[in-house]
N, C-alpha and C positions, 0 to 999 in steps of 0.2 A: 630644779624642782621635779622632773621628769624622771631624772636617777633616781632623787630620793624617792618617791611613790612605788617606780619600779622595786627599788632595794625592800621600801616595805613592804610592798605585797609580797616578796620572795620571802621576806622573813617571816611575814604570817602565816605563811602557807608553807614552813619546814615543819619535818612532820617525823615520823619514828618510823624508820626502814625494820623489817623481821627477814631473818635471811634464814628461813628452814631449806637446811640440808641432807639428803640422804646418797644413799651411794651412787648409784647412777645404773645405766643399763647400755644397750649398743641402739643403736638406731632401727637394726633389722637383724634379722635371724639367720644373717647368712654372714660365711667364714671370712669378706672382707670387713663389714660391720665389729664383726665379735672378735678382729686381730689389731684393729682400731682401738676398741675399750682396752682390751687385753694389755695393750703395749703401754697405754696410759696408766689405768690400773697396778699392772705390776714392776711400774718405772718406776714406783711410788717410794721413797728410801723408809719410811713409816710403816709400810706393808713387808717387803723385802730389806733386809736389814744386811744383805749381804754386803759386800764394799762392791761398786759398780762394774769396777777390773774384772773381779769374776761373775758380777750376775749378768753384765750385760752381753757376755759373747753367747752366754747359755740362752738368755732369754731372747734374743733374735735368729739366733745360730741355731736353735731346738724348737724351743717351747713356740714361740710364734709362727716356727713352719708349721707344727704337728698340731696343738690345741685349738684352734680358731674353730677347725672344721666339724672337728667331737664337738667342741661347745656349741657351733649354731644349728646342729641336729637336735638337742636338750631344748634349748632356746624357740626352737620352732614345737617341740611338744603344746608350749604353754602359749604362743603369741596367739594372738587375736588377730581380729581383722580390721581391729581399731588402733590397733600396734601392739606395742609392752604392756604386758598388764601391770605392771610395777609404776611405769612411767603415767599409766591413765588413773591409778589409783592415789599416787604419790600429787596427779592433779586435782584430783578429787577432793583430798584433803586440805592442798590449799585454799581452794573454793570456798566449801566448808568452813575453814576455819578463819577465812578472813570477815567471810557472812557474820559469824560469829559475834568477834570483835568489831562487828559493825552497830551488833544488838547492843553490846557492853561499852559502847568507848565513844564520846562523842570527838575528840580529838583525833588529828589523821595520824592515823597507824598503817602502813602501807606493806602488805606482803608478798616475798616471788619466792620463787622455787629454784632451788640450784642444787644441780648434781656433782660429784666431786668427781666423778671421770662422767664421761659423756653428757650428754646433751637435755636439760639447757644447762649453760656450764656456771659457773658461779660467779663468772665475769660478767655474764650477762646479764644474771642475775642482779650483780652489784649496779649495772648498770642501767637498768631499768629502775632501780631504787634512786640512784643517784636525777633521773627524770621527772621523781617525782619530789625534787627536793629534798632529800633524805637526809637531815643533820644531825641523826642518832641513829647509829647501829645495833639492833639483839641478834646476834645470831646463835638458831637453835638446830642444833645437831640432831636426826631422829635415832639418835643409836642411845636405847636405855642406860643401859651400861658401858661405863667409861674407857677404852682401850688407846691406847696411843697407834693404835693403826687405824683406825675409823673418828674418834672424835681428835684427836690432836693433830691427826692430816689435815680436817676439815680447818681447823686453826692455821695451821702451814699456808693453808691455800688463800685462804682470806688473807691474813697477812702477807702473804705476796702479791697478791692484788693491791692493797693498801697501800705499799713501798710506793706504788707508780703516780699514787695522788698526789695533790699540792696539797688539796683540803682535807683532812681527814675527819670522819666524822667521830663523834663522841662511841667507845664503843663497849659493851657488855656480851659477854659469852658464857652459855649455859653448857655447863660439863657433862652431867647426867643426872636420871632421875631413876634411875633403881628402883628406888624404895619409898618414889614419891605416891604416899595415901592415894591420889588421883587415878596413877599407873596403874595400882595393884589391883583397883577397884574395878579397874575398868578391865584387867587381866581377869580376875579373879569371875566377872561377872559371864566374860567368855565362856570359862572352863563351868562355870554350875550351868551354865544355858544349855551346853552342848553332854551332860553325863543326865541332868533330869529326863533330856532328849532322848536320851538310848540307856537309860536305865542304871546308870549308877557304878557299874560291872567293868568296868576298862579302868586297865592298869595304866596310867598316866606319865607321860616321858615328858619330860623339859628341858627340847631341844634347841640348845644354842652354837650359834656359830663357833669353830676351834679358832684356835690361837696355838700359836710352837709355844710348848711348854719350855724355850729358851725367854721367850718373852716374861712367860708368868716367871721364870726365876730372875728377871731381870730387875722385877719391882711394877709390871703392870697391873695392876686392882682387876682386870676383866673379872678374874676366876670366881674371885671373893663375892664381887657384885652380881653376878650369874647365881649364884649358888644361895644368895639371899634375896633376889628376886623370885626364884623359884620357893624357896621356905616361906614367905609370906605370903605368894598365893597358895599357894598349897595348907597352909594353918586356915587363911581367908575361908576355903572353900571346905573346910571341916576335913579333908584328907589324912587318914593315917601314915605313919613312918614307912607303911610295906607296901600304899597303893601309888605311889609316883618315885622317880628316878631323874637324877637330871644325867645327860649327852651333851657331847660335841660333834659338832657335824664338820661337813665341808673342806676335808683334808687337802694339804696340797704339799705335793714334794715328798722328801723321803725320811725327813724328819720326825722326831714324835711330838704330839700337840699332845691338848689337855685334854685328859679320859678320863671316863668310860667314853669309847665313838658311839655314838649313834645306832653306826648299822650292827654295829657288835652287841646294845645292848637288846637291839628288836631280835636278832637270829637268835640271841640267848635268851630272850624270854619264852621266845615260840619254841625253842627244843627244849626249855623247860616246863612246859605244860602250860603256860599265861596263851588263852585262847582271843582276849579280846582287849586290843590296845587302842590308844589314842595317843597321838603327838601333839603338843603346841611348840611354837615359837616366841619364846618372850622377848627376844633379842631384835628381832625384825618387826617394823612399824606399819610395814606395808609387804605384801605377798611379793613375791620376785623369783626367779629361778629357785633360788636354793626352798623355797619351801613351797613351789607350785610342783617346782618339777623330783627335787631331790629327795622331801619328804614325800608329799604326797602320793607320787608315781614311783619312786624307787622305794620308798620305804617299807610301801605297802607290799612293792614285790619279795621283798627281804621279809617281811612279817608273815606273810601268807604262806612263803616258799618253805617257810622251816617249819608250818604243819601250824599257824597261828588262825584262827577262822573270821576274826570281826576286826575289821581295822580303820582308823578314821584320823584326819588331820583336822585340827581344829584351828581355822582361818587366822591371820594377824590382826589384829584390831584393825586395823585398812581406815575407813573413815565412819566406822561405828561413832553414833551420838556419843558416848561417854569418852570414847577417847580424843574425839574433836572439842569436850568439852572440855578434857582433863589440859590439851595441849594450847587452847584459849586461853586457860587462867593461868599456866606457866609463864606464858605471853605477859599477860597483865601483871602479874606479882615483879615479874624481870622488867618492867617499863615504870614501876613508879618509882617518882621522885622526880622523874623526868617534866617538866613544864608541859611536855605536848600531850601527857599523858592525863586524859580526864574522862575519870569514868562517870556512864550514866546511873 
């Protein structure tokens, strides 16, 4: 009688695990921290598509003597003294948004946070869920836009985790949301907040992360979904055909990825006469290196240096209300049907 009581209280009290994911970061701003992710990172066969034979002699034999040390000088521009700001905002959000689903959901819906290279990892993540009973899996990717190096790794990884279970739980995964009404709004409402703010006058770039343009001809969607994330907010926000651009940032290797770059479109604007620019980011969920340190502090120096006078990066949605509210109700639309799922 004792089992059975036990067994139902366990069964009453299984509940809906949420596994949001984003990239990850290093621990700390210095070159063994950042040779740590790095090695993780670009061990990735999802990211590096090379065959291992030849990436792996290069990637421990070069790149991991020489990049660690460049990158935790960048890394140290933007840290805190509370750590990553990626990693405290990527906290923020879960916070946030489990608060949320606490207003909306009388049923236990349970959420953690996991990085796909570094720390907390997504094992522990799983495993923390699995402490709270967890008999149905969501897991949501924070990468808008679909790419098989960022949301399909994320799937690699859970799924290798998974393999190691006896029990596996019930499980649903969210691909991307590009074009989700929620995103754009909550995009869209950044960019009018930040052009009423300084007057309407800045030429507007829509910076997103590159990809090897071996990828995009391989059959990856990134391009397509970048380029119609950016069209919708940009219609949203009443924008003409001549006052925004979209970029690829964050090159790596010797390879050609997908252009116009970035820094090439800002030095070409400013030696073309565009005096007052502005960047966002639609692709990143949360501020991290690449758009604390790469936009914000390099871009500007590349904008101003070729004769540009006004220049401004417009933050990632981070854990702005709309977007903690837009990624709530993604939440709840991907949990129903499920028994545990009951809203208030």
């Amino acid at each position: 009688m004792r089992d059975d009581n036990i067994a139902h209280e366990q069964a009453s009290a299984a509940g809906i695990g949420v596994l949001l994911v984003n990239l990850g970061t290093p621990d700390a701003p210095d070159a063994g921290s950042v040779r740590r992710y790095l090695a993780e990172f670009l061990s990735d066969r999802r990211v590096i598509e090379l065959p291992p034979v030849l990436w792996q002699p290069l990637l421990h034999g070069i790149i991991l003597r020489t990049r660690p040390r460049r990158t935790a000088r960048l890394y140290g521009k933007i840290w805190t003294a509370a750590g990553s700001p990626f990693l405290l905002t990527s906290q923020r959000q879960t916070e946030a948004i489990r608060n949320r689903l606490t207003d909306l959901t009388c049923g236990p819906i349970h959420l953690e946070l996991g990085m796909r290279y570094g720390n907390p990892s997504i094992h522990v993540a799983l495993c923390r869920l699995v402490e709270k009973n967890m008999r149905r899996l969501l897991v949501l990717p924070l990468y808008p836009q679909y790419s098989a190096t960022t949301t399909a790794s994320t799937f690699d990884a859970v799924v290798k985790e998974l393999r190691t279970w006896r029990r596996l739980p019930e499980l649903r995964f969210i691909n991307r949301y590009y074009d989700a009404p929620g995103y754009i709004d909550a995009l869209t409402a950044s960019i009018v907040r930040h052009r009423q703010k300084t007057g309407n006058d800045a030429k507007l770039l829509f910076s997103f992360h590159g990809l090897p343009m071996s990828y995009h001809k391989a059959g990856d969607p990134y391009y397509h979904e970048c380029l119609e994330t950016a069209r919708l907010a940009a219609e949203r926000a009443g924008l003409s055909a001549s006052d925004w651009k979209v970029g690829f940032q964050s090159r790596f290797g010797p390879m050609e990825w997908l252009r116009p770059y970035t820094n090439d479109v800002l030095h070409d604007w400013a030696v073309g006469g565009v005096k007052n620019a502005a960047v966002v980011c639609p692709g990143f969920a949360a501020d991290c290196l690449e758009t604390l340190e790469e936009i914000a502090i390099r871009g500007r120096e590349i904008f101003l240096g070729a004769g540009g006078t006004e220049y401004a990066y417009i933050p990632a949605l981070n854990d702005e209300p709309a977007h903690i509210e837009f990624l709530a109700s993604v939440i709840l639309r991907h949990s129903e049907g499920w028994p545990e799922f009951i809203p208030r």
